[in-house]
C-alpha positions in Angstrom: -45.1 46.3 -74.9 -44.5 42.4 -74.1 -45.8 39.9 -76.2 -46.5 36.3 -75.4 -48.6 32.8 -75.4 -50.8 31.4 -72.7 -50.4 27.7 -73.5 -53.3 25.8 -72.1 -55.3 22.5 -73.2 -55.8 19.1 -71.5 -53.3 17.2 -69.5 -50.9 15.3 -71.8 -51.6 17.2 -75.0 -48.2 18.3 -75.2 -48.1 21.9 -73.6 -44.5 21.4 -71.9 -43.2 20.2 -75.0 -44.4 22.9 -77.1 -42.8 25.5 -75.0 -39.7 23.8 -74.9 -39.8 23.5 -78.9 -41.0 26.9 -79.4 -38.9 28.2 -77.3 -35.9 26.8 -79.4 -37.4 27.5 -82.6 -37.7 31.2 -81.5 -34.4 31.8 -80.2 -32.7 30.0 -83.0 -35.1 33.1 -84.8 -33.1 35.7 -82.9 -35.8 36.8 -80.9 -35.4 36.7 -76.7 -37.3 34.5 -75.1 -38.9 33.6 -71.6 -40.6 30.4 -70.2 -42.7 30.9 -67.4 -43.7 27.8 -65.6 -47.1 28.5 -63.9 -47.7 24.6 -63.3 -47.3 23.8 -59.8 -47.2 20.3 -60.7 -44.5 20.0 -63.3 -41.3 19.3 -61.2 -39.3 17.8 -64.1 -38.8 20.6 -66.8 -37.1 19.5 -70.0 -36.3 23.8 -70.8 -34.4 26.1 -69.1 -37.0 27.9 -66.7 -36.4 31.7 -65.8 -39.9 32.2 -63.9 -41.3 29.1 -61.9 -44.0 29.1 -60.0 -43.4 26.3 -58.0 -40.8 28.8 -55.9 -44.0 30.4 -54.8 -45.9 27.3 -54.1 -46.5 23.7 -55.2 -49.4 21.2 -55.7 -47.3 18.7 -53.3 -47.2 20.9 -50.5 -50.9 22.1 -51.2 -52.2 18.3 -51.3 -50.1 17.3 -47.7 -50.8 19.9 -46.1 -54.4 20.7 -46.6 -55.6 17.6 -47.6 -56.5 18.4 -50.9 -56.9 16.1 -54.1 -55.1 16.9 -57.9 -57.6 18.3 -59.0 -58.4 21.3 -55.4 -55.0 20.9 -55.1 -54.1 23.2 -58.7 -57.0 25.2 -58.2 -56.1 26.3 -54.8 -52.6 27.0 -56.2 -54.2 29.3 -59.4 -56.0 31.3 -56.5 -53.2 31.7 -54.4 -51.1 32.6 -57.5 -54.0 35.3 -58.1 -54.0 36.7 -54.6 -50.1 37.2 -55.1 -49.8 38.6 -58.6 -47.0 41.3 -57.2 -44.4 38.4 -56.8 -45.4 37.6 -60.9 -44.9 40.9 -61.7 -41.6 41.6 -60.3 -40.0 38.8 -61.6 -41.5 39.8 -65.6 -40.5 43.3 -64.9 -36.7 41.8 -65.2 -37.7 40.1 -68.5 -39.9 43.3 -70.2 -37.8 43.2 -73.4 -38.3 39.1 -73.8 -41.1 37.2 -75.7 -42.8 35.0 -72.6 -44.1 31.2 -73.1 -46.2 31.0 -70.2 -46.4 27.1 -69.7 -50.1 26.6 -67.8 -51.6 23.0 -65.8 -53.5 20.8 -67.7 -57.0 21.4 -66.1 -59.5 21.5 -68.3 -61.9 23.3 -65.5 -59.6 26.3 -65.2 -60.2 27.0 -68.7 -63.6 26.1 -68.9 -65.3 27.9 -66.2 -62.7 28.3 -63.2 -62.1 32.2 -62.7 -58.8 31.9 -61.6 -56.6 31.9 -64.6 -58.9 34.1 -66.5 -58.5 37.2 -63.8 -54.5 36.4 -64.3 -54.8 36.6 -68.2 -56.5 40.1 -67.3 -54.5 41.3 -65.1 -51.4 40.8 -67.5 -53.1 42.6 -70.0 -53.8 44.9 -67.6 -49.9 45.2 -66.9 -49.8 46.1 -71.0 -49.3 42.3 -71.9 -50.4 41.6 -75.6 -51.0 37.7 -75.2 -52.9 35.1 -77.5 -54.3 31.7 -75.9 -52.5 28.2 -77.3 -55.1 25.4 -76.6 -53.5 21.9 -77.6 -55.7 19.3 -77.6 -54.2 15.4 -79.5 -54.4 15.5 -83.3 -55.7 11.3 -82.5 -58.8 12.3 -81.1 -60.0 13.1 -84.8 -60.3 9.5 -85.4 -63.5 9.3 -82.7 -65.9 11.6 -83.8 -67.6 11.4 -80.2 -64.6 12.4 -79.1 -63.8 15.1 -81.5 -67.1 16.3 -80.6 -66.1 16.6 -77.2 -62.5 18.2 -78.4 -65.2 21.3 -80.3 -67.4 21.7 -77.4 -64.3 22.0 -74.8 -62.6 24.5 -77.2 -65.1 27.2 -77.6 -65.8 27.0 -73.8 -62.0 27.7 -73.3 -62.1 30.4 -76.2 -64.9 32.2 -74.7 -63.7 31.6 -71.4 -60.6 32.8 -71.8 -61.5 36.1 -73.8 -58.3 36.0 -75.2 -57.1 36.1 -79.0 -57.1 32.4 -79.7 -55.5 29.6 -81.3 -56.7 26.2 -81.7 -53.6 23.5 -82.0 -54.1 20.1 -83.2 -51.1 18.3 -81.5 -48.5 15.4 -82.6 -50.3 15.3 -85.7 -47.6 12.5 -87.0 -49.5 10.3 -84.5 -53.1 11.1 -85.8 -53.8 7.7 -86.9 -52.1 6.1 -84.1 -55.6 4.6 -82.7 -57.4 4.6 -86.3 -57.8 5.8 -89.8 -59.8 9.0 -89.8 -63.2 9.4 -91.8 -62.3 11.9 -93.6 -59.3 14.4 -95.0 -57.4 16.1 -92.1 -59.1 19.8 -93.8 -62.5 18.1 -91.7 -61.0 18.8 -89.1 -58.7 21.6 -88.9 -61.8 23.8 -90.8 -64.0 22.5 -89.1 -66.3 21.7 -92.1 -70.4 20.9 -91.8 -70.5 18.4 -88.6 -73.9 16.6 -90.1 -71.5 14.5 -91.7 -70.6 12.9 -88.3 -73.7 12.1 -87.3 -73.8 9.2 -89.7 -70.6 7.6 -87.6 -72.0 8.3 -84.3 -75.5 6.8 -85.0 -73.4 3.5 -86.1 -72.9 2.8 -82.4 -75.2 1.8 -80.6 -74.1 2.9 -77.3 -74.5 7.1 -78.7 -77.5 6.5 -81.0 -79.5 7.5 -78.2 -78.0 10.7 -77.8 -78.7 11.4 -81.4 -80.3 14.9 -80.1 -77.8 16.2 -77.7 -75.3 15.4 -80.1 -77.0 17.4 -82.6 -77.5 20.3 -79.8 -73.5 20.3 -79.1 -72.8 20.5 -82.9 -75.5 22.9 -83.4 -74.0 25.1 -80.5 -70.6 24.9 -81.9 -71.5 25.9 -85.7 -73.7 28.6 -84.5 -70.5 30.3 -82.8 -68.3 29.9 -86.1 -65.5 30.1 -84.1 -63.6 26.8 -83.9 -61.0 25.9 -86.3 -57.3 23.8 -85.5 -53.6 24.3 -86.7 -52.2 21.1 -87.3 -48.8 20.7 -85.7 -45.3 18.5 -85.2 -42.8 20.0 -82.8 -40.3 18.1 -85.1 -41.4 19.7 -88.6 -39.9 22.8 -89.1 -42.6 23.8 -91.4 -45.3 23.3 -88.6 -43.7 25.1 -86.5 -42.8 28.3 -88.6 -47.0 28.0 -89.7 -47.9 27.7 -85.8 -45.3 30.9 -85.4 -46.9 32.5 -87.9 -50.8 31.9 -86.3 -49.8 33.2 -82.9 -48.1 36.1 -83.9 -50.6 37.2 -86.4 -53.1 36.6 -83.1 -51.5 39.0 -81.6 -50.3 41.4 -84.3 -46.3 41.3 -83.3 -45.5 42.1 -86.4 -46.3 45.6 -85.5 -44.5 45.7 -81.9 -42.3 48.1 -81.5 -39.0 47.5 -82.6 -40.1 44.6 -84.7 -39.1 44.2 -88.5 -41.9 46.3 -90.5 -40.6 45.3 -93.8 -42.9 45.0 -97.0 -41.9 40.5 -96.9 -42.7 40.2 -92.9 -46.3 42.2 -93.7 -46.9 40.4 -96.4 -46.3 36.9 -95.0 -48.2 37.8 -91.9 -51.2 39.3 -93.9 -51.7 36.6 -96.7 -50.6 33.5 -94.6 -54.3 32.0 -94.8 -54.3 32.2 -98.9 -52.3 28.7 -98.3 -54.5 26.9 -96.3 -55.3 24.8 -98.9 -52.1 23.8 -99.5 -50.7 23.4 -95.8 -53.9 21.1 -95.3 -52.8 19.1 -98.1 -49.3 18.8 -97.3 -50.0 17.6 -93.7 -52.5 15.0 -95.7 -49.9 13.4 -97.8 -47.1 13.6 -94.9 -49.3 11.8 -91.9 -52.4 10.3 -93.3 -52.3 7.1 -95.1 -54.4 7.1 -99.0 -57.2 4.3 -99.4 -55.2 1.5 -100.7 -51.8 2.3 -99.2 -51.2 -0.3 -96.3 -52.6 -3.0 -98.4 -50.4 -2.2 -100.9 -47.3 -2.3 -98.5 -48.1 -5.2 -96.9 -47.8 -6.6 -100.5 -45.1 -5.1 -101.1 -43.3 -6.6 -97.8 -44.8 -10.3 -98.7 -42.7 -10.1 -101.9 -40.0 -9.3 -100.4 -39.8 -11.8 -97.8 -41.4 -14.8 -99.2 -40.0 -16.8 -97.2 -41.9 -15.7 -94.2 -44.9 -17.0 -95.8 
């Protein structure tokens, strides 16, 4: 029975990168693993790529030839890509005893409410593929709570789209106050704690007081599924990574694949990983977040030292 992650999300959230880092991170693990590129668009691969779609076809050849734009142009590639699963399936078939990363197109609409990757998702479980959906979305947008908002609303549309065991991935969390300090501690966000407390923030601007009762309707819609919550992550932290590891594979129970270590410490670790969230959230808190009073303080720090620059 193969195992593997769909990685999806938003263009630029990091998916590529992931893959590449997880991929490392796996092997160096001991287990076997293999990328599958079903991006049409992503000619410049930093990772060694065993299965690529763009051998099949590409979004270049798509958009000259028929005219298309970006955005028709990946969707008509998904539906060729559908129409010609037996060309997929041969080339897994080489791979069965692997772990597969399949690297997807950052389109938001073929997660959303597009048909196209869904029916492939299905027909790979279909093929006795045990898979869990990896939807990245940037860690910064925490710092806009319209735009956070907008990062809940698009996730449980892709979670219930996708109908696939799920994982929620807050990405380059180092960077998550690159564009601002956030409102409150990074548990917020990854818990996805009660959303009323945004509302005072987004009735501050002017420009979304007046959509005081949609906004209400959005966050009403998302805490009425219960379903959205975020792993914070840092391709670079080691820790992250063995935590995101951990979430996916307890997604998709590989700890119980056959020929998988069954021991008393991997069962364990996979069943009581959550008992630390506490702890994990405050970790990434005191690693990437800065405390009230901390810049202030540096920046006194760094006039002592250099008085001169005074």
């Amino acid at each position: 029975m193969p195992f593997g992650q769909v990685v999806i999300g938003p263009p630029g959230s990091g998916k590529t990168t992931y893959c590449r880092a997880m991929h490392e991170f796996l092997t160096g693990l001991g287990r076997k693993v293999t990328i599958v590129n079903l991006d049409p668009a992503n000619d410049t691969l930093p990772y060694e790529c065993t299965i690529n779609m763009q051998s099949l076809i590409t979004l270049e050849d798509v958009m000259e030839k028929l005219r298309l734009g970006p955005n028709g142009g990946l969707i008509y590639c998904m539906e060729f890509l559908e129409k010609n699963l037996d060309w997929l399936q041969a080339l897994l078939e080489k791979q069965k005893d692997h772990f597969f990363l399949f690297d997807c197109p950052g389109q938001v609409e073929l997660y959303t409410h597009h048909n196209s990757v869904r029916n492939i998702v299905a027909q790979l479980q279909k093929w006795d593929f045990r898979l869990v959906s990896v939807h990245l979305v940037d860690s910064h947008y925490c710092s806009d709570p319209s735009k956070f908002v907008s990062v809940l609303l698009t996730s449980l549309a892709t979670m219930v789209q996708m109908e696939l065991p799920h994982v929620n991935v807050l990405s380059k969390i180092d960077l998550v106050e690159k564009f601002g300090k956030l409102d409150f501690n990074i548990d917020f966000y990854t818990d996805v704690l009660d959303l009323q407390y945004l509302f005072g923030h987004l009735e501050g601007d002017p420009f979304f007081a007046k959509y005081k009762k949609l906004n209400e309707a959005i966050v009403g819609v998302v805490e009425d599924y219960s379903l959205v919550t975020f792993v914070p992550l840092n391709v670079q932290d080691k820790d992250s990574m063995t935590e995101m590891m951990k979430a996916a594979d307890r997604a998709i129970g590989y700890h119980w694949g056959e020929g998988e270590d069954r021991t008393l410490q991997a069962m364990m670790s996979s069943a009581l990983g959550a008992d630390y969230e506490y702890f994990k959230s405050a970790q990434v808190q005191e690693k990437y977040m800065k405390e009230e009073g901390e810049e202030e303080q540096q920046q006194e720090e760094k006039m002592d030292i250099f008085p001169g620059n005074l």
